[in-house]
PDB file of N, CA, C and O in Angstrom:
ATOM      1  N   UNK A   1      10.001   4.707  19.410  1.00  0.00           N
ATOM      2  CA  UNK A   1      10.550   3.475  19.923  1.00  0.00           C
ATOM      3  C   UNK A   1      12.072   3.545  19.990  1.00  0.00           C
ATOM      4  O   UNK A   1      12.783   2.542  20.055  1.00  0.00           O
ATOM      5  N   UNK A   2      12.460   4.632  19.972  1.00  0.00           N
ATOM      6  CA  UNK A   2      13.844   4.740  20.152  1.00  0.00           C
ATOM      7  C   UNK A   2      15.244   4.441  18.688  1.00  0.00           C
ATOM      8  O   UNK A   2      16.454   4.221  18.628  1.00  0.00           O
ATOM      9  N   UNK A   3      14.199   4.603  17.841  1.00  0.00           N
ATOM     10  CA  UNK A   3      15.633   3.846  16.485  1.00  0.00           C
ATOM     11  C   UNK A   3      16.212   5.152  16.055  1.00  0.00           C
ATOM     12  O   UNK A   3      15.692   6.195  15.659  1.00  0.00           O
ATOM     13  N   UNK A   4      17.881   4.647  16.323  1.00  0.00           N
ATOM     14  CA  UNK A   4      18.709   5.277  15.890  1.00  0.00           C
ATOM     15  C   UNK A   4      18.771   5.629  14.467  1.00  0.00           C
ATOM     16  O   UNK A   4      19.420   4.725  13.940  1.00  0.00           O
ATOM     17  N   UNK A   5      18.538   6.204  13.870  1.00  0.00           N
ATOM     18  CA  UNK A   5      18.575   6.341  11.990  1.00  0.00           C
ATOM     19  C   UNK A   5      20.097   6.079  11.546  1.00  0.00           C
ATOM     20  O   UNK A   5      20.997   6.336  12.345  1.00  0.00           O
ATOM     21  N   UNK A   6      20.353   5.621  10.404  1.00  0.00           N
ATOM     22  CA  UNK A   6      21.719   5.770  10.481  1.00  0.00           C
ATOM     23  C   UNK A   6      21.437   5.876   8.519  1.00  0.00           C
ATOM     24  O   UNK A   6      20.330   5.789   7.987  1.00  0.00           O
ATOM     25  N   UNK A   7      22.486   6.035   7.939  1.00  0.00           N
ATOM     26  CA  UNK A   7      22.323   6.020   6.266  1.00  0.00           C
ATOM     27  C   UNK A   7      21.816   4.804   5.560  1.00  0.00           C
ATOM     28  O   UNK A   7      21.609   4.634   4.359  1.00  0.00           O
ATOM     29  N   UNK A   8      21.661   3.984   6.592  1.00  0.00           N
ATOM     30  CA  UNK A   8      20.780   2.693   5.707  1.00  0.00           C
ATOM     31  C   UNK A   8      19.906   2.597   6.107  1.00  0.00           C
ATOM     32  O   UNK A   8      19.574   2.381   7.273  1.00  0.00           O
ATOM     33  N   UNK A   9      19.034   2.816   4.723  1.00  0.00           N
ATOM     34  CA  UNK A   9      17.478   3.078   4.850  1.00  0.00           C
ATOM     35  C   UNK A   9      16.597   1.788   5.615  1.00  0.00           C
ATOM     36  O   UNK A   9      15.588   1.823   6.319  1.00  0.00           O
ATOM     37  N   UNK A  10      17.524   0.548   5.105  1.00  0.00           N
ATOM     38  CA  UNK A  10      16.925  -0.480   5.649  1.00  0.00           C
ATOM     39  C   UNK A  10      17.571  -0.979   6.409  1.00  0.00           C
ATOM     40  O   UNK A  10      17.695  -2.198   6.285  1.00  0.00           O
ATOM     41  N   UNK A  11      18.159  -0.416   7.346  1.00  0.00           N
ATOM     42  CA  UNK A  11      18.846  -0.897   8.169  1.00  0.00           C
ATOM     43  C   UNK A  11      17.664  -1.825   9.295  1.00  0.00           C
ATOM     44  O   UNK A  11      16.484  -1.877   8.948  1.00  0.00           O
ATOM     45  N   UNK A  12      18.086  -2.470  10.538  1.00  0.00           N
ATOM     46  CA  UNK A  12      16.753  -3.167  11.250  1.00  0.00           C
ATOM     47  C   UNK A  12      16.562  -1.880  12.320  1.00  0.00           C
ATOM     48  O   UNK A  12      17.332  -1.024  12.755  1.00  0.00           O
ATOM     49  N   UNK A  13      14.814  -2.258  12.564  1.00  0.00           N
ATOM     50  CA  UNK A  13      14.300  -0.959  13.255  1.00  0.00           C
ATOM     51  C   UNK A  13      13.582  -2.249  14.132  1.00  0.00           C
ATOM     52  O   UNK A  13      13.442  -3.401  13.720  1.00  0.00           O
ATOM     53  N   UNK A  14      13.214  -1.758  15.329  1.00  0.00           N
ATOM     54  CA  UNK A  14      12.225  -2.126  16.609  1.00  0.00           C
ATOM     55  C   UNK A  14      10.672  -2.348  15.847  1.00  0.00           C
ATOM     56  O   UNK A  14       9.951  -3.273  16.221  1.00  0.00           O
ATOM     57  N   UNK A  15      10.438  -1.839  15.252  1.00  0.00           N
ATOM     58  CA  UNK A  15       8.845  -1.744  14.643  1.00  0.00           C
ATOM     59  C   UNK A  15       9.095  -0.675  13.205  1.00  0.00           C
ATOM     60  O   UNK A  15       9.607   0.444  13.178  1.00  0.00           O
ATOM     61  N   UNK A  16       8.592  -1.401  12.209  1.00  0.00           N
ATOM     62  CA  UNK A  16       7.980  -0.845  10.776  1.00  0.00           C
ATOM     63  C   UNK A  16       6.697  -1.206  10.855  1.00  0.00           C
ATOM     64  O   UNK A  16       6.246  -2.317  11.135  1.00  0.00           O
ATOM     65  N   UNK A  17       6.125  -0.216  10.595  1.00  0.00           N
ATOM     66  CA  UNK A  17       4.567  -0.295   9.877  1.00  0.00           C
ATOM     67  C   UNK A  17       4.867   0.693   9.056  1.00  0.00           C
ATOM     68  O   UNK A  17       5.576   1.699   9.023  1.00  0.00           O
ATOM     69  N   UNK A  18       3.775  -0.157   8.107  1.00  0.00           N
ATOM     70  CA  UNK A  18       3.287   0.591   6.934  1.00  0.00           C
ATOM     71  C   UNK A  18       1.647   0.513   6.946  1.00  0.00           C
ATOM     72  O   UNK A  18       0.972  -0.510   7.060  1.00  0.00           O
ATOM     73  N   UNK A  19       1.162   1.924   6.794  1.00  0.00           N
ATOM     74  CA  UNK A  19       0.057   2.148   6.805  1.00  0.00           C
ATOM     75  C   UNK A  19      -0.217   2.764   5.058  1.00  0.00           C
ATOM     76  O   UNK A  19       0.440   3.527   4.349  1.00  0.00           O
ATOM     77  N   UNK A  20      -1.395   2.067   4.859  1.00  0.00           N
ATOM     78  CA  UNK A  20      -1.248   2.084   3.346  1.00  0.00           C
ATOM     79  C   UNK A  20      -2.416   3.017   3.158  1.00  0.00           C
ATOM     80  O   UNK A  20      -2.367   4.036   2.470  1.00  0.00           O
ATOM     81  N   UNK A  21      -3.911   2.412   4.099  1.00  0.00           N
ATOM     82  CA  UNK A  21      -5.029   3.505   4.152  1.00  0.00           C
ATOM     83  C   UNK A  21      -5.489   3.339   5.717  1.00  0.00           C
ATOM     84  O   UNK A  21      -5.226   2.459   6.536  1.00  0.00           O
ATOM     85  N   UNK A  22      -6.388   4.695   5.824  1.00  0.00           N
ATOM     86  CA  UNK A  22      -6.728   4.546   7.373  1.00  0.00           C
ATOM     87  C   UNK A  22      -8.232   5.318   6.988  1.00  0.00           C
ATOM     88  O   UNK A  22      -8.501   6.513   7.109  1.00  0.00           O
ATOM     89  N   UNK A  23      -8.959   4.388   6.567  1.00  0.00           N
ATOM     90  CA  UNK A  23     -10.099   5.150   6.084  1.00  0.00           C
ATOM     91  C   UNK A  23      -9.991   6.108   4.974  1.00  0.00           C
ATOM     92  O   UNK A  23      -9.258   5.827   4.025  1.00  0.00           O
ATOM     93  N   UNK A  24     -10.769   7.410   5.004  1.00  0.00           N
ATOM     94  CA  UNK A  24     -10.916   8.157   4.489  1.00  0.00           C
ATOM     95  C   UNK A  24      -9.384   9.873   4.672  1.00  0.00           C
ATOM     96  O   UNK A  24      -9.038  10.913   4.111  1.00  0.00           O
ATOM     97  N   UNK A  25      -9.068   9.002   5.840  1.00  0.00           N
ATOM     98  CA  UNK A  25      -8.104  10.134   6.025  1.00  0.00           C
ATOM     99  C   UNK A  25      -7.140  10.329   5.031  1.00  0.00           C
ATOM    100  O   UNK A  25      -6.808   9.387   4.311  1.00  0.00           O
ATOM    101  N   UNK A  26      -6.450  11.902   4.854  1.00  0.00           N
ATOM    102  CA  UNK A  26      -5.569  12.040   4.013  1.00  0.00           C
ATOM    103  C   UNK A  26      -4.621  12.258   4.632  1.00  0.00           C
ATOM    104  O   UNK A  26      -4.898  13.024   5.555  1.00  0.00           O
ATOM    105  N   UNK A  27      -3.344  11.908   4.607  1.00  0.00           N
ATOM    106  CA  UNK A  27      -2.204  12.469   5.900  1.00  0.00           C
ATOM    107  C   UNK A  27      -0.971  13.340   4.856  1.00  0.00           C
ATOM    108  O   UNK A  27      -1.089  12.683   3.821  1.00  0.00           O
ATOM    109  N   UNK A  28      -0.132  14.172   4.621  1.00  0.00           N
ATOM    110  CA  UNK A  28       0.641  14.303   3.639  1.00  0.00           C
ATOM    111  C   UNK A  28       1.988  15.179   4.735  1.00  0.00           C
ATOM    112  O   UNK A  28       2.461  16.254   4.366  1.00  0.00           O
ATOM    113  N   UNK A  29       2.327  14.665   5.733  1.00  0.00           N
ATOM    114  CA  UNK A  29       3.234  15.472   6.500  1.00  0.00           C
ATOM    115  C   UNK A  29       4.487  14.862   6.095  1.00  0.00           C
ATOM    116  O   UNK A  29       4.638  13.711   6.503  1.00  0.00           O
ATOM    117  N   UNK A  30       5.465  15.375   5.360  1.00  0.00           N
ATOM    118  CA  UNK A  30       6.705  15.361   5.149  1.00  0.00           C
ATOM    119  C   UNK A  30       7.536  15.531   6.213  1.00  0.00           C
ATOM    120  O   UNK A  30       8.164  14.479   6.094  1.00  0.00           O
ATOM    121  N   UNK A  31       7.928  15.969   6.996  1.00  0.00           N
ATOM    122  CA  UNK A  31       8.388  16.425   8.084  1.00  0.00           C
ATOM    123  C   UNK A  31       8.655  15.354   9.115  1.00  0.00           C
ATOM    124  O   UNK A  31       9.732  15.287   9.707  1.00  0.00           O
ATOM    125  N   UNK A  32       7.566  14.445   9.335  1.00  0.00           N
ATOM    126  CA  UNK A  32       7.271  13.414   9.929  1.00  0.00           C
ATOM    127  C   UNK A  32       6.896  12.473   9.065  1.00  0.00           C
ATOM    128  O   UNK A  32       6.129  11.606   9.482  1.00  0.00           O
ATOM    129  N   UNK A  33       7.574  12.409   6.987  1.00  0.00           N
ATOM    130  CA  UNK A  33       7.490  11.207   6.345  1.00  0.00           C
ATOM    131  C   UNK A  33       6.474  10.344   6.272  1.00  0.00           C
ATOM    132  O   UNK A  33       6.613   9.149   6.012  1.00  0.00           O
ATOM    133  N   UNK A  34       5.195  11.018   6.543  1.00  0.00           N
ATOM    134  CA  UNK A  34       3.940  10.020   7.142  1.00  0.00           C
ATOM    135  C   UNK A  34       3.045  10.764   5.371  1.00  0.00           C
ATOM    136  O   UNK A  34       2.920  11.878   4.862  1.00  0.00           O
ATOM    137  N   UNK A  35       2.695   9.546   5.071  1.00  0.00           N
ATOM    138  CA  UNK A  35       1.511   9.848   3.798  1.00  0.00           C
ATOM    139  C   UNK A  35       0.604   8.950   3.810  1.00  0.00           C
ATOM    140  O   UNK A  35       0.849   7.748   3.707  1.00  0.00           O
ATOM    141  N   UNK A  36      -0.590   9.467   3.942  1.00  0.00           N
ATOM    142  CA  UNK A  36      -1.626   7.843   4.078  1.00  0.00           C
ATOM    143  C   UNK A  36      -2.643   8.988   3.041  1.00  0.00           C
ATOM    144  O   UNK A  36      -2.883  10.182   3.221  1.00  0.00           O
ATOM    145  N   UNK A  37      -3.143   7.926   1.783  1.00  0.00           N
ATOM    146  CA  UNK A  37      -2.918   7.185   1.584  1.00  0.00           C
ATOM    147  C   UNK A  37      -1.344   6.558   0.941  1.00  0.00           C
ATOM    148  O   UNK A  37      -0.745   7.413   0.289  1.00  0.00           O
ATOM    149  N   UNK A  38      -0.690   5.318   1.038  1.00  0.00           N
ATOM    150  CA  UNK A  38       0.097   5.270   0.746  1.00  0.00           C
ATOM    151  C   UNK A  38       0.486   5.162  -0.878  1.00  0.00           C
ATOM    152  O   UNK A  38       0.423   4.107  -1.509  1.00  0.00           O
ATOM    153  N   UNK A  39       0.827   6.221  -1.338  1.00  0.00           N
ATOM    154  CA  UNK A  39       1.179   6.396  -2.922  1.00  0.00           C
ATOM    155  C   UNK A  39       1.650   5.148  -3.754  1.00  0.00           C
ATOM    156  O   UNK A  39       1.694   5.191  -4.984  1.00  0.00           O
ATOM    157  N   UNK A  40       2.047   3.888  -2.934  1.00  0.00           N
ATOM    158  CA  UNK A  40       2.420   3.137  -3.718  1.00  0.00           C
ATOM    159  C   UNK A  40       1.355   1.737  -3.949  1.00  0.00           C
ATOM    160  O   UNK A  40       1.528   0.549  -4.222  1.00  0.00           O
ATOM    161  N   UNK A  41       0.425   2.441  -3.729  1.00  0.00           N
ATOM    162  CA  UNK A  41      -0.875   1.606  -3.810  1.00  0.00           C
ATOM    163  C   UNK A  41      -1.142   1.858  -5.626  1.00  0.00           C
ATOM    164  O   UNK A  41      -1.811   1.034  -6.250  1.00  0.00           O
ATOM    165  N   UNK A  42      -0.678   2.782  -6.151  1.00  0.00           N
ATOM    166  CA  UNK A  42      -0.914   3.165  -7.340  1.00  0.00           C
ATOM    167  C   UNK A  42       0.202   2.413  -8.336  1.00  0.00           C
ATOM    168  O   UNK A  42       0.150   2.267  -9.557  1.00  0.00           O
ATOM    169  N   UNK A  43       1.015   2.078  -7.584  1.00  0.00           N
ATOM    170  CA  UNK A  43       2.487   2.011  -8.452  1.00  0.00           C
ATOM    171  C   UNK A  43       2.897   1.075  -8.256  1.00  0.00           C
ATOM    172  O   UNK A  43       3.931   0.882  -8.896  1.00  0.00           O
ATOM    173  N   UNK A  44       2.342  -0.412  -7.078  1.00  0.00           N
ATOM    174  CA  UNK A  44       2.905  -1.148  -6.907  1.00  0.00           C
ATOM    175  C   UNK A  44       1.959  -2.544  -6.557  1.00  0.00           C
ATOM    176  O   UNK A  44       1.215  -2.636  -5.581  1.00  0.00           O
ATOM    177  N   UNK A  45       2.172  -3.588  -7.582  1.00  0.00           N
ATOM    178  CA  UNK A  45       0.993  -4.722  -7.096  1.00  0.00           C
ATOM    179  C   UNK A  45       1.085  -5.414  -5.950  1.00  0.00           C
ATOM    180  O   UNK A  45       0.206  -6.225  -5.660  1.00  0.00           O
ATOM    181  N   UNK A  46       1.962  -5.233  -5.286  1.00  0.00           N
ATOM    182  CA  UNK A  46       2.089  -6.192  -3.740  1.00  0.00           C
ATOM    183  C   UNK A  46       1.286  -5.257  -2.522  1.00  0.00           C
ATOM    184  O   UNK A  46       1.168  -5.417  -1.307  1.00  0.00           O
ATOM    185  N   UNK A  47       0.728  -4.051  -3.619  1.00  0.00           N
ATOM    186  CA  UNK A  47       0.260  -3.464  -2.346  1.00  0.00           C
ATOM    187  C   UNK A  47      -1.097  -3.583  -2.797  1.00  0.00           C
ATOM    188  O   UNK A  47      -2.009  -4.299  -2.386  1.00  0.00           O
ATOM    189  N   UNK A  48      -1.033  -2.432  -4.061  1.00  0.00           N
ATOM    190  CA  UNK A  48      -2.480  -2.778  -4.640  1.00  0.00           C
ATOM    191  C   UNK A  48      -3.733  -3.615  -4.690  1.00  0.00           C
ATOM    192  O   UNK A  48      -4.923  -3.303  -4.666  1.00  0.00           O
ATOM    193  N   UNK A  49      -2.912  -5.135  -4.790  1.00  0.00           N
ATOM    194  CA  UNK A  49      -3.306  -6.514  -5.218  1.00  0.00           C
ATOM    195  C   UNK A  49      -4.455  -6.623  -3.524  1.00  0.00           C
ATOM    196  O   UNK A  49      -5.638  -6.426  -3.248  1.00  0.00           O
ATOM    197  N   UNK A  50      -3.314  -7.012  -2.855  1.00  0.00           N
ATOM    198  CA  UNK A  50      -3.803  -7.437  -1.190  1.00  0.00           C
ATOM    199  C   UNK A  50      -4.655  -6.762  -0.700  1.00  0.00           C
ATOM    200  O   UNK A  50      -5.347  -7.264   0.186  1.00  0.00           O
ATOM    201  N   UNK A  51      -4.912  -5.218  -1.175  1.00  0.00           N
ATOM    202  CA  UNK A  51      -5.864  -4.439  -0.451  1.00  0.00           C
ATOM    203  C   UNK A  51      -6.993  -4.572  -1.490  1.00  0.00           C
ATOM    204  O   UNK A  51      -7.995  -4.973  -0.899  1.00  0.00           O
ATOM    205  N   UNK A  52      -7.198  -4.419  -2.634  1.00  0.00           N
ATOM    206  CA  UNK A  52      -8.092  -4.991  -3.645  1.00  0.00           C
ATOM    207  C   UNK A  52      -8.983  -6.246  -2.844  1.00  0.00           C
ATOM    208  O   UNK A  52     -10.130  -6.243  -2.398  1.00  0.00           O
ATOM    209  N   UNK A  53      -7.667  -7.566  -2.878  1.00  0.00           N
ATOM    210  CA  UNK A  53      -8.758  -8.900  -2.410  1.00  0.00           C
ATOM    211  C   UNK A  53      -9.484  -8.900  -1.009  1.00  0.00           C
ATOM    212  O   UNK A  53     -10.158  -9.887  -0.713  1.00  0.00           O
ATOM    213  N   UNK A  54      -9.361  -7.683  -0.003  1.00  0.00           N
ATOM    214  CA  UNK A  54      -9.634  -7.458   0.779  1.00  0.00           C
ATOM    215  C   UNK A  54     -10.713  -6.632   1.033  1.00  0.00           C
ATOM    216  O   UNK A  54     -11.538  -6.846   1.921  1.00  0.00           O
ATOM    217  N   UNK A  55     -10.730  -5.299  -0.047  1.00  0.00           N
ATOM    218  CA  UNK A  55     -11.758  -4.304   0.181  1.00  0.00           C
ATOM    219  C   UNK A  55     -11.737  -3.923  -0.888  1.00  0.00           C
ATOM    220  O   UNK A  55     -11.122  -2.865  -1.024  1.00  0.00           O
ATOM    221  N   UNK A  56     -12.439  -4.613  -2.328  1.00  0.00           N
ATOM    222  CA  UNK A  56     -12.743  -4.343  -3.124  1.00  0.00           C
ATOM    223  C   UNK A  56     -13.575  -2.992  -3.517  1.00  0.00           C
ATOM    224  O   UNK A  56     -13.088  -2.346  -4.445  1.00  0.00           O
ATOM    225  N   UNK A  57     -14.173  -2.739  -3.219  1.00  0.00           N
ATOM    226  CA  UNK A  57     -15.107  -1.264  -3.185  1.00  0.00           C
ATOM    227  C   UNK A  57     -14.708  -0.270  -2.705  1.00  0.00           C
ATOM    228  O   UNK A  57     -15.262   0.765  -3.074  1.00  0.00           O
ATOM    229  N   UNK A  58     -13.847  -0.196  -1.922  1.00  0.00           N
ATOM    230  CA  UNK A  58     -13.243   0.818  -1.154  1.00  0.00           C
ATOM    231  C   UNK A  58     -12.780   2.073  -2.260  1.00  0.00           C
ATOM    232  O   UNK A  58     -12.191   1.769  -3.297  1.00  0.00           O
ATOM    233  N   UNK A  59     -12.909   2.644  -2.128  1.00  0.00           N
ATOM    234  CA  UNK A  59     -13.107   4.385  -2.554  1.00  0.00           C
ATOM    235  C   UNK A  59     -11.798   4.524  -1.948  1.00  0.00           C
ATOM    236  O   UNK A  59     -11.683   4.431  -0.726  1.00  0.00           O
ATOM    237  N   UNK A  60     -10.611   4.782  -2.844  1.00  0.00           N
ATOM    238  CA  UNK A  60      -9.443   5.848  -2.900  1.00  0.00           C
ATOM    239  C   UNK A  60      -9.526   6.882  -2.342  1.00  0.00           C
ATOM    240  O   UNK A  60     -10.212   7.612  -3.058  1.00  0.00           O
ATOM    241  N   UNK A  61      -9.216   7.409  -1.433  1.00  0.00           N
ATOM    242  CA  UNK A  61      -9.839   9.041  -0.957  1.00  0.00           C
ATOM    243  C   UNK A  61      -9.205  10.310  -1.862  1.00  0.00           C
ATOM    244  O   UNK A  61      -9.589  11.470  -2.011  1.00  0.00           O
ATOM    245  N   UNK A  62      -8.252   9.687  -2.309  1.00  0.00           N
ATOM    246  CA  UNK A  62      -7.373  10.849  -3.256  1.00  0.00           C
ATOM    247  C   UNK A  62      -7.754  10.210  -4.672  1.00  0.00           C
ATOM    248  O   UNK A  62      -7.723  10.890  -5.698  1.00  0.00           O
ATOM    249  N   UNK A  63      -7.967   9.416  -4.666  1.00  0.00           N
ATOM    250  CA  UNK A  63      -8.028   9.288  -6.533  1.00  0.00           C
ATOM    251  C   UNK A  63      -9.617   9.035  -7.144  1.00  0.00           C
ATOM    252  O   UNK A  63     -10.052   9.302  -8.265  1.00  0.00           O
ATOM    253  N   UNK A  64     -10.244   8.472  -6.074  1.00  0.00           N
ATOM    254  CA  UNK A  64     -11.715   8.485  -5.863  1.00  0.00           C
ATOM    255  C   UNK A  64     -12.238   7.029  -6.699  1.00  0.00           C
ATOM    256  O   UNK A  64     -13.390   6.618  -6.838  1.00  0.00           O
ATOM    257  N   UNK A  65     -10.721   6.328  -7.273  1.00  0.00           N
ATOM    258  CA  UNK A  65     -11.369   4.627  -7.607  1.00  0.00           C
ATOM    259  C   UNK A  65     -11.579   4.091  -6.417  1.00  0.00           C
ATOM    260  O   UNK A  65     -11.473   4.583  -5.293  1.00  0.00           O
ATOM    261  N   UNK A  66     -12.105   2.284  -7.024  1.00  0.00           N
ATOM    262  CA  UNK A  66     -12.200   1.929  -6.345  1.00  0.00           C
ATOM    263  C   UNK A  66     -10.626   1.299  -6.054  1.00  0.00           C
ATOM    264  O   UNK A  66      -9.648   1.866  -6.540  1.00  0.00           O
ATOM    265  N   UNK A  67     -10.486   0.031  -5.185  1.00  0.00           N
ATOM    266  CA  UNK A  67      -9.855  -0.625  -4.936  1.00  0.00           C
ATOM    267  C   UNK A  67      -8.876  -1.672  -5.923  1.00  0.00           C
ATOM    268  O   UNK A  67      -7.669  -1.720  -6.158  1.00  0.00           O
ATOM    269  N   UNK A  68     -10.214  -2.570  -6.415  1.00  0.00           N
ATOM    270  CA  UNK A  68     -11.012  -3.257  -7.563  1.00  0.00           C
ATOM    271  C   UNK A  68      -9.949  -2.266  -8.894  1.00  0.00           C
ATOM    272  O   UNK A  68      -8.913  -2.764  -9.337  1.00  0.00           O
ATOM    273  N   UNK A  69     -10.243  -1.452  -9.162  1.00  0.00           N
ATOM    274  CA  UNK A  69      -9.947  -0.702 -10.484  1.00  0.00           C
ATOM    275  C   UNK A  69      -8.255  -0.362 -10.519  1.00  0.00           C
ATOM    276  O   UNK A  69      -7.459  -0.331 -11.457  1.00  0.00           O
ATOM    277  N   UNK A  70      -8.048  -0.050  -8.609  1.00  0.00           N
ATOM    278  CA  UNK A  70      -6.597   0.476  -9.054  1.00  0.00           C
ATOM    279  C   UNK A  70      -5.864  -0.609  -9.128  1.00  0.00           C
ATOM    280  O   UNK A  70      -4.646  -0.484  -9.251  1.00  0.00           O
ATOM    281  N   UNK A  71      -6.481  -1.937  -9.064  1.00  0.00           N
ATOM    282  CA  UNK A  71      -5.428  -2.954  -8.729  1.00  0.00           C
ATOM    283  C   UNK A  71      -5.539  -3.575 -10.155  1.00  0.00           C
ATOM    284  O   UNK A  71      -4.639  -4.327 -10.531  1.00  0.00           O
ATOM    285  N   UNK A  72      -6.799  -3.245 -11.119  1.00  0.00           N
ATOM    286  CA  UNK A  72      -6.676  -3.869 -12.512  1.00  0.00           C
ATOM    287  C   UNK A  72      -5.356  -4.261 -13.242  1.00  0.00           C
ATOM    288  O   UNK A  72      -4.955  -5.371 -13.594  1.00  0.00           O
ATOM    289  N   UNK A  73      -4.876  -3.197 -13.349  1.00  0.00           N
ATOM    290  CA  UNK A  73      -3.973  -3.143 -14.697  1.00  0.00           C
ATOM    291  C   UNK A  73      -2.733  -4.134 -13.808  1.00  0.00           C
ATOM    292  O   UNK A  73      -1.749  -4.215 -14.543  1.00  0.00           O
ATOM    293  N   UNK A  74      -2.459  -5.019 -12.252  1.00  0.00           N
ATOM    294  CA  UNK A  74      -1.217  -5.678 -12.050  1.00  0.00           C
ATOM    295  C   UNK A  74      -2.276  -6.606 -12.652  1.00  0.00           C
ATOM    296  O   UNK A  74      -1.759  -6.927 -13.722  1.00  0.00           O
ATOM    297  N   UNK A  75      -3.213  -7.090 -12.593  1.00  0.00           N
ATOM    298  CA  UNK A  75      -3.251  -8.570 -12.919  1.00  0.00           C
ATOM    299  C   UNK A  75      -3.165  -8.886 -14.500  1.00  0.00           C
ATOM    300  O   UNK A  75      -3.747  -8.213 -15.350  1.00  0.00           O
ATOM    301  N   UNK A  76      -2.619  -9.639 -14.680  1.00  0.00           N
ATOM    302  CA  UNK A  76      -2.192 -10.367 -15.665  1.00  0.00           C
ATOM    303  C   UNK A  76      -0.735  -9.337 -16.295  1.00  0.00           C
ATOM    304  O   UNK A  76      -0.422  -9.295 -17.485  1.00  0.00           O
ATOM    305  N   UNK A  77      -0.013  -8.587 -15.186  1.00  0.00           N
ATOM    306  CA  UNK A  77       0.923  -7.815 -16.084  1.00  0.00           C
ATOM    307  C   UNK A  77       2.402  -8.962 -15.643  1.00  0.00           C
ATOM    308  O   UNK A  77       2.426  -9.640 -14.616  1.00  0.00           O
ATOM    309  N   UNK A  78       3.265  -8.941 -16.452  1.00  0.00           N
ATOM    310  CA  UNK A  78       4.434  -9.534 -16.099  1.00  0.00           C
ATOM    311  C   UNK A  78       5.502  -9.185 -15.327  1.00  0.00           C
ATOM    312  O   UNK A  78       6.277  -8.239 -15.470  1.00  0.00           O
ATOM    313  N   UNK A  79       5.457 -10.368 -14.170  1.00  0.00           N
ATOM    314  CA  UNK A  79       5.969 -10.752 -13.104  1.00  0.00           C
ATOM    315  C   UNK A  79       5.517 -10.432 -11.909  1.00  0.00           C
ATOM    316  O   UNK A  79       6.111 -10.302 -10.839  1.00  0.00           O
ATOM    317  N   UNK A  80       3.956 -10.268 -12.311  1.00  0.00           N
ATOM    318  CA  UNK A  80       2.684 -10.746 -11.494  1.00  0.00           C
ATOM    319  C   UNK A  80       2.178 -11.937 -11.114  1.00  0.00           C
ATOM    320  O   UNK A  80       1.389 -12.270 -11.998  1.00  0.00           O
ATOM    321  N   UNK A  81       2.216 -12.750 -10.270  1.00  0.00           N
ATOM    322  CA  UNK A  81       1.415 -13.769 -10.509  1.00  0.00           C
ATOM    323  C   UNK A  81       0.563 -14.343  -8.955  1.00  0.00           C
ATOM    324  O   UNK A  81       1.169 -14.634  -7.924  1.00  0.00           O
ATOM    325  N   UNK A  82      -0.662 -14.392  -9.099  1.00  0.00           N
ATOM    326  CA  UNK A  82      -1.427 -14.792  -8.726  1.00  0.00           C
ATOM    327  C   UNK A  82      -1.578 -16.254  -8.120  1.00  0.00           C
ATOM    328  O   UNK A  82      -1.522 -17.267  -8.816  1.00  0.00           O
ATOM    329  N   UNK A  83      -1.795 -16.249  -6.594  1.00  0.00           N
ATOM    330  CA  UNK A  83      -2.003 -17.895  -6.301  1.00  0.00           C
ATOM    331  C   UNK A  83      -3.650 -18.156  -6.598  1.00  0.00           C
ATOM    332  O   UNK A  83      -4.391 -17.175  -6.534  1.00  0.00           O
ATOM    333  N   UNK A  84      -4.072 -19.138  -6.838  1.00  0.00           N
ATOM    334  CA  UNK A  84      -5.574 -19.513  -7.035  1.00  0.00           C
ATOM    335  C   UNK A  84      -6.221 -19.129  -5.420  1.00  0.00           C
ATOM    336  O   UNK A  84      -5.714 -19.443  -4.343  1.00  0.00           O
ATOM    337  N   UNK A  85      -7.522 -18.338  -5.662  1.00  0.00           N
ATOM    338  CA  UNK A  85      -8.417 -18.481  -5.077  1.00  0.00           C
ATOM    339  C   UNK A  85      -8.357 -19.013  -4.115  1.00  0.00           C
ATOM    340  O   UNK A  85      -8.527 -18.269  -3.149  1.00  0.00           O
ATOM    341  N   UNK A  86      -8.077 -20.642  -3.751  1.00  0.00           N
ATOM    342  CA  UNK A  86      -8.346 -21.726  -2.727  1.00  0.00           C
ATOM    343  C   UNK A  86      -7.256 -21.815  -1.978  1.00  0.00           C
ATOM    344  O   UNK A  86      -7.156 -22.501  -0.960  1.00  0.00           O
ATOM    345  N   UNK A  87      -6.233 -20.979  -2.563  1.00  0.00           N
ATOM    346  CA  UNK A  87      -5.039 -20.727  -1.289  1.00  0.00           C
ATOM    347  C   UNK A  87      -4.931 -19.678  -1.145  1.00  0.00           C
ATOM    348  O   UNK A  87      -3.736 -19.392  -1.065  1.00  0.00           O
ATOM    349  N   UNK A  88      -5.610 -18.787  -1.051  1.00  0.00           N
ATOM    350  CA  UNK A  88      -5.386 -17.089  -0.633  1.00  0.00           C
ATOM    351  C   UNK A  88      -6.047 -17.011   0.515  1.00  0.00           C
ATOM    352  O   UNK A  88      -6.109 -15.941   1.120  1.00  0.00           O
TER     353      UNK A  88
END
């Protein structure tokens, strides 16, 4: 899409996506910065969490949990917090 890179990482771009899983695929090309699954599904509850309440069962392709399991340990950790059920 044409973005100029410049030293700020977050500088504004035309289009970000983040692809976190794409099925079963494994992607690990450095070169082209592309990793699916996205590693910070392990390390981070804003990612973890959302794909959990979404596809609970879902099978990790690299770690082989579920969804459900990798997202355990954010809930109830601090400066986690959870909206109820009836607004999600």
């Amino acid at each position: 899409m044409g973005r100029a890179r410049t030293s700020d990482r977050y500088a504004p771009r035309p289009i970000d996506l983040d692809i976190a899983l794409y099925g079963s695929l494994v992607i690990d090309d450095p070169d082209h910065r592309l990793t699916i699954p996205d590693p910070e599904i392990l390390t981070r509850a804003h990612v973890a969490l959302p794909l959990a309440d979404l596809a609970p069962d879902f099978v990790h392709p690299v770690t082989g949990q579920t969804l459900a399991a990798l997202a355990a340990p954010f809930v109830g950790a601090p400066g986690v917090s959870l909206f109820p059920l009836s607004l999600r």
